[in-house]
VEXDREN-2710 file (C-alpha; in Angstrom, 1 decimal):
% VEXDREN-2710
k/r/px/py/pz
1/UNK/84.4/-37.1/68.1
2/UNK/86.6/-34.5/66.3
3/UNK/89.6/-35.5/65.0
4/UNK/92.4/-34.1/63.2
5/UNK/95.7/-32.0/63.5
6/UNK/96.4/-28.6/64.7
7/UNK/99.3/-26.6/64.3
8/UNK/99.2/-23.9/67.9
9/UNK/101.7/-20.8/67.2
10/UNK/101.3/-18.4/70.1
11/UNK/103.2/-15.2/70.9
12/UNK/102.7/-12.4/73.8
13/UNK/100.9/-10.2/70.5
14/UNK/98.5/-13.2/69.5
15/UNK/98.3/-16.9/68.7
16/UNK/96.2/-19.0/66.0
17/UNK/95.6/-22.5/65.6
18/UNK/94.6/-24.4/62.0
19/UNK/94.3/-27.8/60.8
20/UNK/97.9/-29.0/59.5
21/UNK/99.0/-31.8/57.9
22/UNK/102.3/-32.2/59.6
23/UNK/103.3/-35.0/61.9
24/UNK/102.2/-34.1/65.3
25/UNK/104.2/-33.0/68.6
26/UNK/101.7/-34.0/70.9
27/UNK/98.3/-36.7/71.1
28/UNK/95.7/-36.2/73.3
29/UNK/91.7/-36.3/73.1
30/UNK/90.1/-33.3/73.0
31/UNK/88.8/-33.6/76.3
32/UNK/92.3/-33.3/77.7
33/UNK/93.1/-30.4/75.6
34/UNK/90.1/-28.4/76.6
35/UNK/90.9/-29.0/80.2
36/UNK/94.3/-27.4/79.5
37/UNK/92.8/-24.7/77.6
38/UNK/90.6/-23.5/80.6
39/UNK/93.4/-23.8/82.7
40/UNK/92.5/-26.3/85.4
41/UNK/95.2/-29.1/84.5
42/UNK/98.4/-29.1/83.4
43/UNK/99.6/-31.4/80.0
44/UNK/102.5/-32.8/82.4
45/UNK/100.3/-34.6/84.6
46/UNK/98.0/-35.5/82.5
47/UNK/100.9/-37.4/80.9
48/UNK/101.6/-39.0/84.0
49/UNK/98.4/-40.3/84.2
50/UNK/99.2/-41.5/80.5
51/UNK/96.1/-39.1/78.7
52/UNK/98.8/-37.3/76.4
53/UNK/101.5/-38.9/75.0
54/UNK/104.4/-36.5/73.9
55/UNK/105.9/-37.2/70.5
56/UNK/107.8/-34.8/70.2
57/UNK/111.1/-34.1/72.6
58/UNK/110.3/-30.9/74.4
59/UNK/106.7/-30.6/73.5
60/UNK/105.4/-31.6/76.7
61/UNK/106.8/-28.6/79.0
62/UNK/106.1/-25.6/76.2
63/UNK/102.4/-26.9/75.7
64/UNK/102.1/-26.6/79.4
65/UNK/103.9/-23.0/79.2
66/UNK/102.1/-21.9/76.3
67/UNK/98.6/-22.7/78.4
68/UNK/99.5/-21.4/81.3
69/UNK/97.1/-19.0/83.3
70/UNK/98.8/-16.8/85.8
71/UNK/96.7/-16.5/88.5
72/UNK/95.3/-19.7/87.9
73/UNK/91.5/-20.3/87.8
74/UNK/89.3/-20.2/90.9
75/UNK/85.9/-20.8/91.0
76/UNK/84.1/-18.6/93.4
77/UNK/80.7/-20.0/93.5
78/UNK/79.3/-23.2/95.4
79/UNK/77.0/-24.7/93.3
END
C-alpha cells in the first residue's frame, strides 16, 4: 500500500499536492481518500463510520469543502 504524507493547498486558480514531512491534519487509507476525490462520499461520514480520523481541529469540514463537486456525480449508465 502507499503510504506517506501529503500537504493539499487548493485555491479557485489551482491546487497541488506533495509529500511533506509535517504532522498530519487528517489519517485515512487511500481508499477513502480516492472516494472523496471522485466525489461520491463525503470525509464527514466517512468519519462517522470511523475510516478518517481528524487530527487536526477544523480539518474535517475544509477537506470535505475543498473536495466538493457541485453538481455532484451521477452515473448515467446501467451496467
Amino acid at each position: 500500500r502507499n503510504q506517506g504524507r501529503y500537504r493539499l493547498e487548493g485555491a479557485p486558480d489551482g491546487a497541488a499536492c506533495e509529500p511533506t514531512s509535517a504532522g498530519p491534519d487528517l489519517a485515512l487509507d487511500v481508499a477513502d481518500l480516492g472516494a472523496a476525490y471522485l466525489g461520491g462520499a463525503k470525509l464527514t461520514s466517512l468519519a462517522r463510520a470511523e475510516r478518517v480520523a481528524e487530527l487536526t481541529d477544523g480539518a474535517l469540514l475544509r477537506a470535505d469543502r475543498m473536495f466538493a463537486a457541485h453538481p455532484e456525480p451521477i452515473c448515467t449508465t446501467h451496467f
